[in-house]
Z-matrix of the N, CA and C atoms (Angstrom, degrees):
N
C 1 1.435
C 2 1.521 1 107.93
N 3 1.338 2 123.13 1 158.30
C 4 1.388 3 127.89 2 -162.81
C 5 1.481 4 95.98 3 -159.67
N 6 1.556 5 96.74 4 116.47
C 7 2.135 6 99.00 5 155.13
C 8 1.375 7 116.55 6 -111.61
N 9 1.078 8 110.18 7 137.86
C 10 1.592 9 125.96 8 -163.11
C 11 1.727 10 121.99 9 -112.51
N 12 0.996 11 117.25 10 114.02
C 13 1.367 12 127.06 11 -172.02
C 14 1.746 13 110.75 12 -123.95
N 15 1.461 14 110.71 13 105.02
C 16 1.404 15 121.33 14 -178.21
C 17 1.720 16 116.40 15 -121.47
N 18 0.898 17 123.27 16 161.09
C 19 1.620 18 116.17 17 157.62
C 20 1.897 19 100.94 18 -163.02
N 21 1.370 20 100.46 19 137.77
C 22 1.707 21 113.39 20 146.07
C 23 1.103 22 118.53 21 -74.45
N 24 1.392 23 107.50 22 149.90
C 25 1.379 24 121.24 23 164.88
C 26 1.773 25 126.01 24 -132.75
N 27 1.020 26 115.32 25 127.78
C 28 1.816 27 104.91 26 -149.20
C 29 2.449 28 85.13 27 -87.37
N 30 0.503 29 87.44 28 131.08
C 31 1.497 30 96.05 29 -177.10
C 32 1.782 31 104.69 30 -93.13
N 33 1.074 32 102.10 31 -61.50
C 34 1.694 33 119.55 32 -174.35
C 35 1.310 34 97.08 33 -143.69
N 36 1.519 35 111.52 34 171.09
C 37 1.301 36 130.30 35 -159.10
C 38 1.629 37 97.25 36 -85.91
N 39 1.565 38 122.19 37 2.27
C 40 1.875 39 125.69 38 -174.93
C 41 1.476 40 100.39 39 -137.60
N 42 1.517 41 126.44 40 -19.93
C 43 1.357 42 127.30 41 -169.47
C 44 1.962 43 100.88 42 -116.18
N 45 1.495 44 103.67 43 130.30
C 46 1.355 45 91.30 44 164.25
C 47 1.516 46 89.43 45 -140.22
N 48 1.758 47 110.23 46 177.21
C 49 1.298 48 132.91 47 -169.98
C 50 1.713 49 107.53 48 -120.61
N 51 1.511 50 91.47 49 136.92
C 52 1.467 51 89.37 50 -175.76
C 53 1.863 52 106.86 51 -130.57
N 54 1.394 53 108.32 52 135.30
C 55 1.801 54 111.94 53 -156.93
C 56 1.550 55 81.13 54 -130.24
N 57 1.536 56 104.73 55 147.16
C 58 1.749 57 107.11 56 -173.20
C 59 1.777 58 85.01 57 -164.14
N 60 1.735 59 87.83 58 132.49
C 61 2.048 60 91.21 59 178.45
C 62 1.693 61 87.41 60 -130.82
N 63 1.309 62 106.42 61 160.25
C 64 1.833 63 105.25 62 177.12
C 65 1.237 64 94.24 63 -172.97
N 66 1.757 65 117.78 64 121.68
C 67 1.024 66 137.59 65 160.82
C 68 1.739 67 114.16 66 -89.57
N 69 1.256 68 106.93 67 143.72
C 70 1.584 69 108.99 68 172.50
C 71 1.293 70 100.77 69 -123.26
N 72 1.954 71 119.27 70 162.63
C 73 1.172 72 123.07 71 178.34
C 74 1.410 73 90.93 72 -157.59
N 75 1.843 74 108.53 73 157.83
C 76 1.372 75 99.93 74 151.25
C 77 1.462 76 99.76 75 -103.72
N 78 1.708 77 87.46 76 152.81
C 79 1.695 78 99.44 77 178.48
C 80 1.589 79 109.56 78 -88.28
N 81 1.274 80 114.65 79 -31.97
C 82 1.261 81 103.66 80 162.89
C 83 1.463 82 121.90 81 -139.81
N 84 1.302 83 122.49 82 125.13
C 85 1.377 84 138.66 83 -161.34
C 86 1.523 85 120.67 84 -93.07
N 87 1.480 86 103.14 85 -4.41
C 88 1.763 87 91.72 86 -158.41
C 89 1.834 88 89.65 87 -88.27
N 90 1.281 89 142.38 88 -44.88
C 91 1.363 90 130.51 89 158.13
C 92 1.441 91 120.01 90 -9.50
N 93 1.314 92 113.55 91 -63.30
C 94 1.310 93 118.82 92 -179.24
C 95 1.890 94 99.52 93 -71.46
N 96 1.090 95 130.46 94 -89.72
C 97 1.091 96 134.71 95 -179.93
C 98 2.154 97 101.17 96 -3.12
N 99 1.601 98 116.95 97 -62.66
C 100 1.521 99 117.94 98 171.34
C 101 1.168 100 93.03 99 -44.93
N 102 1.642 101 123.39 100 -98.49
C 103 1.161 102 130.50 101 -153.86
C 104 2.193 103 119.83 102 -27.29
N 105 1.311 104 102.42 103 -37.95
C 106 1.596 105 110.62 104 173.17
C 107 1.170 106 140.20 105 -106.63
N 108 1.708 107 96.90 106 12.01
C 109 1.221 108 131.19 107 176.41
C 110 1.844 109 107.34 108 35.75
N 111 1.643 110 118.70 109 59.69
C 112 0.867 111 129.65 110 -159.29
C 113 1.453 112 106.94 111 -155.33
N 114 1.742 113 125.90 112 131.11
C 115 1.460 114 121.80 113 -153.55
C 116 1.474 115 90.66 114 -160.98
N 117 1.287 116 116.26 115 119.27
C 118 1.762 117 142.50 116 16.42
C 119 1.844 118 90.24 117 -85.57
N 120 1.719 119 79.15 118 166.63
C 121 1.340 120 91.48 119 161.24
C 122 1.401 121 93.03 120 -156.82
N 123 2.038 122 95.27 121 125.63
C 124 1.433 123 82.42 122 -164.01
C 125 2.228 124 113.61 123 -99.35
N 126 0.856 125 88.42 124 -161.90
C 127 1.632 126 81.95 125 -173.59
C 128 1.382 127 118.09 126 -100.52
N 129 1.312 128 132.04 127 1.56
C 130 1.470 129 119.07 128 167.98
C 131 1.510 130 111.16 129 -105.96
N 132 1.223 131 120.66 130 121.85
C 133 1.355 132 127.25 131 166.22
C 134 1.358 133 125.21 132 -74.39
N 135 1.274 134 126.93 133 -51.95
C 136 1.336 135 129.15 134 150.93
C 137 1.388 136 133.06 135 179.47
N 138 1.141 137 122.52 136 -155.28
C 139 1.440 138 118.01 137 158.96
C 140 1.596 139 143.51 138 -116.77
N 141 1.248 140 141.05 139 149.76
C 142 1.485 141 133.97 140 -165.41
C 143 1.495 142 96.42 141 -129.90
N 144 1.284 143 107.46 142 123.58
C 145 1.557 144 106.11 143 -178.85
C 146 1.121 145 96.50 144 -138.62
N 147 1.821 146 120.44 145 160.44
C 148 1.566 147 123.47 146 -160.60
C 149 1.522 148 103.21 147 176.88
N 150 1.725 149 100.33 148 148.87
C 151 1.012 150 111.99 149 -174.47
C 152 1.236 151 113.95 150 -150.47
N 153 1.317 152 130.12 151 140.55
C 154 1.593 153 135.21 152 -173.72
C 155 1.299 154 118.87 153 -148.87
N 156 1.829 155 104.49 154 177.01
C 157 2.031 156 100.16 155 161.04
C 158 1.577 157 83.52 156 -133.18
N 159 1.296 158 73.46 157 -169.53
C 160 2.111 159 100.92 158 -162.66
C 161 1.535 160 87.94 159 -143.93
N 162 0.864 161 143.79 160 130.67
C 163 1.393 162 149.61 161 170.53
C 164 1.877 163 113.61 162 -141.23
N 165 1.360 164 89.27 163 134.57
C 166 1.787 165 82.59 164 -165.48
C 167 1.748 166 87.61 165 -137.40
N 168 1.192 167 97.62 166 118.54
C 169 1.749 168 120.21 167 -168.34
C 170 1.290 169 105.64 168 -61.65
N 171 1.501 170 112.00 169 -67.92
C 172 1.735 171 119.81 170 -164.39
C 173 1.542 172 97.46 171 -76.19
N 174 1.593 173 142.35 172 -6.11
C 175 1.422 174 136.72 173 -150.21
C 176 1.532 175 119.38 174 57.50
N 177 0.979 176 126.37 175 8.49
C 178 1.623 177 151.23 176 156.69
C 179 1.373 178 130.22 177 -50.40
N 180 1.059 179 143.34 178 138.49
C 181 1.713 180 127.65 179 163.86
C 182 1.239 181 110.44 180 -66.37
N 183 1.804 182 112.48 181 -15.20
C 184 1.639 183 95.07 182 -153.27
C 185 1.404 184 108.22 183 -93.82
N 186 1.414 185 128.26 184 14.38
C 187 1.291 186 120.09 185 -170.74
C 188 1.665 187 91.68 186 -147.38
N 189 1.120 188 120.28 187 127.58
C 190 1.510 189 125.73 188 -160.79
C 191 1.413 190 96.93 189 -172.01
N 192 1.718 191 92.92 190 120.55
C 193 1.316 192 93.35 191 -170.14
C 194 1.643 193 97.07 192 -129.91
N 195 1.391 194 116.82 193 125.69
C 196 1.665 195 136.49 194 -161.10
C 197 1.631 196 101.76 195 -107.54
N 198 1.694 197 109.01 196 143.04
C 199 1.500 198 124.81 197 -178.34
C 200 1.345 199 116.46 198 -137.86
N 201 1.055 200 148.29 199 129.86
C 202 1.448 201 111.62 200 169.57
C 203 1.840 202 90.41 201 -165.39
N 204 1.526 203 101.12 202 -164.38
C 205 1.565 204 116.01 203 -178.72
C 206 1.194 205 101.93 204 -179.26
N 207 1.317 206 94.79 205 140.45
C 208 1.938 207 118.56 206 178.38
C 209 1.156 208 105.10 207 -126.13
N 210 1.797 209 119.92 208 158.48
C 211 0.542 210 162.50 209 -169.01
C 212 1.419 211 134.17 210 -120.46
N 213 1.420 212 148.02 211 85.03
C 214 1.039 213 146.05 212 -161.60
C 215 1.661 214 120.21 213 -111.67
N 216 1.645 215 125.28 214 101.55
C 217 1.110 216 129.95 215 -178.74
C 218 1.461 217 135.47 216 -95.43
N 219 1.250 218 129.29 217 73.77
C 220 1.220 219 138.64 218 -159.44
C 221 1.603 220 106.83 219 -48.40
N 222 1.385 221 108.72 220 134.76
C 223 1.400 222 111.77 221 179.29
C 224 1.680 223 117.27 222 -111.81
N 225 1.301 224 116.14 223 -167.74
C 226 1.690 225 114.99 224 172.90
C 227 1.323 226 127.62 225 -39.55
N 228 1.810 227 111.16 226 -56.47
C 229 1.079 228 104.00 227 166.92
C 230 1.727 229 149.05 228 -17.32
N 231 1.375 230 89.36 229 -60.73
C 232 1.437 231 158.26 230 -160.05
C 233 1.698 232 67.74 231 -60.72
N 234 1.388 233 100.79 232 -132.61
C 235 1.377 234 119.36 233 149.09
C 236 1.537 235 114.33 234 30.60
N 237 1.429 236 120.78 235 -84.87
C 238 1.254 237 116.38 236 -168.26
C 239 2.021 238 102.93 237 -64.44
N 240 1.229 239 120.60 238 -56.81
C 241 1.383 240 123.13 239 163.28
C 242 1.804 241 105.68 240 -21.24
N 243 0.948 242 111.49 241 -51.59
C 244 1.462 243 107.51 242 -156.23
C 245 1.486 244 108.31 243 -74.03
């Protein structure tokens, strides 16, 4: 399972900003827990966080030029699995 938290932001009328948060979980763990014969297993896997622009030169759709970087933070879950 995954909850997702994003927003744009228009910067200038050619530059915009792009913010992105995303949690993952398993919803249910005891499958895995059998399968790896391994106990607890906890439920957050981690996080993906990210940030970019979108910049569009002529004000056009047809030329759009994308930047960005993520971030990936492994959590408990994560962890005990491994």
């Amino acid at each position: 399972m995954s909850f997702n938290l994003g927003a744009d932001f228009d910067l200038t009328p050619k530059l915009r900003g792009l913010r992105k948060l995303e949690l993952f979980e398993i919803r249910s763990h005891e499958p895995l827990e059998l399968l790896l014969f391994q106990r607890p297993i906890r439920h957050s896997i981690g996080t993906d966080v990210g940030a970019g622009f979108e910049y569009r030169p002529p004000l056009s759709e047809n030329i759009v030029i994308r930047a960005g970087r993520r971030r990936w933070f492994p959590d408990k879950a994560l962890q005990d699995i491994l």
